[in-house]
VONUBA-187734 format. One line per 5 residues: their letters; for each residue x, y, z of C-alpha. Coordinates in nm, 2 decimals, always signed. Layout:
A	X,Y,Z ~ ...
This chain:
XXXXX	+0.00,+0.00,+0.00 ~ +0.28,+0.27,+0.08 ~ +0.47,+0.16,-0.25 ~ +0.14,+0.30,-0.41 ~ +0.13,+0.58,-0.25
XXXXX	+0.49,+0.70,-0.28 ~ +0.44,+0.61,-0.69 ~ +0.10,+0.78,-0.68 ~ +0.20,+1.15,-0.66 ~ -0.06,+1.40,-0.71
XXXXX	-0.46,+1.42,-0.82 ~ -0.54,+1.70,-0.97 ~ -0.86,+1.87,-1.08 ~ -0.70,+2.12,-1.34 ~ -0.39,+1.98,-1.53
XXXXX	-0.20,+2.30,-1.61 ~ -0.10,+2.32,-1.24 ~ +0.28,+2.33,-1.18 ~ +0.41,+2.05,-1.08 ~ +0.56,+2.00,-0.72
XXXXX	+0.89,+1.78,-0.87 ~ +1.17,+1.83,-1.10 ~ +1.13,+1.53,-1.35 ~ +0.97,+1.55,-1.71 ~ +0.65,+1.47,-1.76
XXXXX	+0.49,+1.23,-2.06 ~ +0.11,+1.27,-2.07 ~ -0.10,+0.96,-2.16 ~ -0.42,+0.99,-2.34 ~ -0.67,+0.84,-2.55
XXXXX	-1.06,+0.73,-2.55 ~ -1.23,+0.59,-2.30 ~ -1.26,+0.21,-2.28 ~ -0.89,+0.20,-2.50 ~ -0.69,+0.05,-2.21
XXXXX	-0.55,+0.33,-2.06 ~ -0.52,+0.20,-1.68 ~ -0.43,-0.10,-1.71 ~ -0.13,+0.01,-1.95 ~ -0.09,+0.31,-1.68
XXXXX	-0.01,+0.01,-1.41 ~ +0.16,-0.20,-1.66 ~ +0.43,+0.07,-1.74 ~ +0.48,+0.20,-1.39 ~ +0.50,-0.22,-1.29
XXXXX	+0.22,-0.18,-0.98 ~ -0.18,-0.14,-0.96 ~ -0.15,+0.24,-0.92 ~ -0.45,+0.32,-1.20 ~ -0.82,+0.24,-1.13
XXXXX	-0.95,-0.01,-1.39 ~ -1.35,-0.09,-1.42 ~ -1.53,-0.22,-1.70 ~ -1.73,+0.12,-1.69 ~ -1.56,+0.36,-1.90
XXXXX	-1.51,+0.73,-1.79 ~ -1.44,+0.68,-1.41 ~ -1.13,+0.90,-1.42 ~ -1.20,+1.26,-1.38 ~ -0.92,+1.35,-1.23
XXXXX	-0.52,+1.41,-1.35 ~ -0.33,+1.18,-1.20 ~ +0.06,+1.22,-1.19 ~ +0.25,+0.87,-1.11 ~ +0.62,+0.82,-1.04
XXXXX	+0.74,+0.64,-1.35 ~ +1.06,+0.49,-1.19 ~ +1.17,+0.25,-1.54 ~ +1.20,+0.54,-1.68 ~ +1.29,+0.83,-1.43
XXXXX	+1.01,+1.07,-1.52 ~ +0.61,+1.14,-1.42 ~ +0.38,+0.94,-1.64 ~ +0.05,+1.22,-1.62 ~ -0.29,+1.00,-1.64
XXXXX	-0.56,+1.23,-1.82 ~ -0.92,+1.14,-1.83 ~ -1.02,+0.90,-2.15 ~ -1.24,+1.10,-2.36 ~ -1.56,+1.00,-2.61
XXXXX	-1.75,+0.80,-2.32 ~ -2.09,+0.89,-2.50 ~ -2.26,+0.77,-2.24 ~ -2.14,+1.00,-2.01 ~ -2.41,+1.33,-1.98
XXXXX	-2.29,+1.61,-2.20 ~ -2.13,+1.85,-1.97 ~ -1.94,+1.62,-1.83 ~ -1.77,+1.50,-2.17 ~ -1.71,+1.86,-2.26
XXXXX	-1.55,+1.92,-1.90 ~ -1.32,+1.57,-1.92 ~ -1.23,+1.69,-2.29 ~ -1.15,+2.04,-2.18 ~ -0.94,+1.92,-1.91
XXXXX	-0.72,+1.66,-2.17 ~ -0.71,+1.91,-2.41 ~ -0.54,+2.23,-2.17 ~ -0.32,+1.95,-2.00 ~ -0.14,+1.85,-2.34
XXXXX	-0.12,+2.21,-2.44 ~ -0.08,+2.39,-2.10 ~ +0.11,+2.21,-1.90 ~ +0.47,+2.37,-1.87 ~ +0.67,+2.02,-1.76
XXXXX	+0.55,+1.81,-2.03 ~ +0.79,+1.64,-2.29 ~ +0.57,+1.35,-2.49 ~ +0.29,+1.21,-2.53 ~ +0.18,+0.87,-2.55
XXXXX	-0.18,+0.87,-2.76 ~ -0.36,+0.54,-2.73 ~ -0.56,+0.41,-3.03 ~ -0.76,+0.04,-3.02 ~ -0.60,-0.15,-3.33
XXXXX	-0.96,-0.23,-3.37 ~ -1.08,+0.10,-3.42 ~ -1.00,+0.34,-3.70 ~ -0.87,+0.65,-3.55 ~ -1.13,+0.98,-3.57
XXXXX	-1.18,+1.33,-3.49 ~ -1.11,+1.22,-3.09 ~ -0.78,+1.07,-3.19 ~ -0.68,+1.35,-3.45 ~ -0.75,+1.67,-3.22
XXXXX	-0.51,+1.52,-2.97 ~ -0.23,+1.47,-3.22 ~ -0.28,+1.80,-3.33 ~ -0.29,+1.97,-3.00 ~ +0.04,+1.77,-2.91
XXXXX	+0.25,+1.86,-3.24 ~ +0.16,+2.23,-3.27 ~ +0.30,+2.28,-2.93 ~ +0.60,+2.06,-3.07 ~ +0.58,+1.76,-2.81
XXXXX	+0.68,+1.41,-2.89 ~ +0.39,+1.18,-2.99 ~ +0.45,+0.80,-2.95 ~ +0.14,+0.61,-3.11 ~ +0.07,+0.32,-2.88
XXXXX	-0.17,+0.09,-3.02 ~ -0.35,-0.10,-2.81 ~ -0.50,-0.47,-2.79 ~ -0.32,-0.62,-3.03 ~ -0.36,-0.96,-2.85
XXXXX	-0.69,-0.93,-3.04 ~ -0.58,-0.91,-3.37 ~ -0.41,-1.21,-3.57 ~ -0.06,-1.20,-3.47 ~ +0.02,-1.12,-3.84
XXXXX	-0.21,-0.86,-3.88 ~ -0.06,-0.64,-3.60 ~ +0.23,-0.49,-3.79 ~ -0.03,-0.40,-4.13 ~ -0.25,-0.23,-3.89
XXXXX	+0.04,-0.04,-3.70 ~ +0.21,+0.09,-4.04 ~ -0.18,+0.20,-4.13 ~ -0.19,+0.41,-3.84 ~ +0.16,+0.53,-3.86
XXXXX	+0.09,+0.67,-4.23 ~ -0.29,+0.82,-4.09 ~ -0.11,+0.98,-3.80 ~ +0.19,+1.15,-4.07 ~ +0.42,+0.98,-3.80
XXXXX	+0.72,+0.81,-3.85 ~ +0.64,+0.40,-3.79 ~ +0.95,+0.38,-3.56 ~ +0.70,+0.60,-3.29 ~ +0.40,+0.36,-3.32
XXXXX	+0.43,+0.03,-3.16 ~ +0.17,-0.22,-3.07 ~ +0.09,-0.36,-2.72 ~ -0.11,-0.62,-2.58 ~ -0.13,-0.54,-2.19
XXXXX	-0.31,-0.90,-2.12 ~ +0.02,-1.05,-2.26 ~ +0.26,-0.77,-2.22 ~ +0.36,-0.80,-2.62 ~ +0.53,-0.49,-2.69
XXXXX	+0.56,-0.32,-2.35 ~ +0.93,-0.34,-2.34 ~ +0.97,-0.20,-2.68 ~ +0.75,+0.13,-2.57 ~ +1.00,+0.19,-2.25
XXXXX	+1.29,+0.17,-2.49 ~ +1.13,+0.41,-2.67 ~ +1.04,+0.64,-2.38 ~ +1.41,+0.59,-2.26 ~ +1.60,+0.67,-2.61
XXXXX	+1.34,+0.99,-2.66 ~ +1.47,+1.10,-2.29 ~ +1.79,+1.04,-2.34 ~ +1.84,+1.23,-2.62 ~ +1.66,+1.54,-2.51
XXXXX	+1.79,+1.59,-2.16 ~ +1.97,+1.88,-2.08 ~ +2.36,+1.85,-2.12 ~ +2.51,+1.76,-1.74 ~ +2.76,+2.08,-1.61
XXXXX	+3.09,+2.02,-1.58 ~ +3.37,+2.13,-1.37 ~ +3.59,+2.37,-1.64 ~ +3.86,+2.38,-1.39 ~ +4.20,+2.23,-1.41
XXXXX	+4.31,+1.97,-1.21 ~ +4.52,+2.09,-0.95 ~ +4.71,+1.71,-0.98 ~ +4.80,+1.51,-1.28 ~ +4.77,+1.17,-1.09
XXXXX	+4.51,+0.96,-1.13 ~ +4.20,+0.93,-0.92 ~ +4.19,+0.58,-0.71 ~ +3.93,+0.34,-0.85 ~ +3.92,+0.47,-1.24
């Protein structure tokens, strides 16, 4: 229960907030009913995420230690639950949509798509929204344990050309089987790697040629 609680840092009603920490930040989004949560506990490697067979229970921001990785993984509400009354859709999409383009600590984003559902307006606004401010998108399509296992690559190079993305950012996943999960953190890792600030060094000379015990 405390391991939760340390990974689970912050629930927040309005996700343009500052964040209380100095790590980057990758935003995870997508529709409702897509697998978010259970990805969300998955990629953090504990039950930290809610998961119901109800779509649309998260309504809240959620910011989660994402230790494989050593950044936050931000948990925004799954949108297009058309069951949900009206206002509250237009509230939970408000709230995705200032978080990707507001939020001052974010890097990437990971945008979910079903491999069983051809991507729409839902799927498009978010890509937009995430490029224009110049963040990196990672396609992360999901169930693919439902698909034939030959059919997964196909319907991840369809996406990739819909999305104008390069293929290398979309990868399948099957969370029930964990097929592609490893691939994704590499991903996450290599994009972080490349874009964190340069460490400061020390410009000053050494005040003794000998070397230092234990190089």
């Amino acid at each position: 229960m405390s391991e939760k609680k340390d990974l689970h840092l912050a629930a927040l009603p309005d996700g343009t907030k500052p964040p209380e920490h100095d790590l980057t930040e990758i935003v995870i989004c997508g529709r409702s009913n897509v697998g978010k949560s259970t990805l969300v506990n998955r990629l953090i490697g504990a039950q930290v995420a809610r998961t119901s067979r109800t779509p649309g229970r998260t309504q809240l921001v959620h910011l989660f230690l994402w230790k494989k990785v050593n950044a936050v993984l931000v948990d925004v509400p799954g949108i297009g639950f058309t069951k949900a009354p009206i206002p509250v859709r237009k509230k939970l999409q408000r709230m995705v949509e200032q978080t990707i383009t507001h939020r001052p600590s974010l890097t990437g984003v990971l945008l979910l798509i079903d491999v069983r559902r051809t991507p729409g307006d839902v799927e498009r606004n978010l890509l937009d929204l995430a490029l224009q401010r110049g963040l990196k998108v990672f396609i992360v399509v999901t169930k693919s344990d439902t698909l034939a296992k030959h059919k997964v690559k196909p319907s991840c190079e369809k996406i990739a050309k819909w999305s104008g993305l390069h293929p290398r950012d979309v990868v399948g996943v099957s969370t029930k089987k964990g097929a592609g999960i490893e691939k994704l953190l590499g991903m996450v890792v290599r994009f972080l790697a490349e874009n964190s600030p340069e460490p400061t060094t020390d410009t000053a000379e050494p005040t003794s040629s000998k070397p230092i015990v234990g190089e």
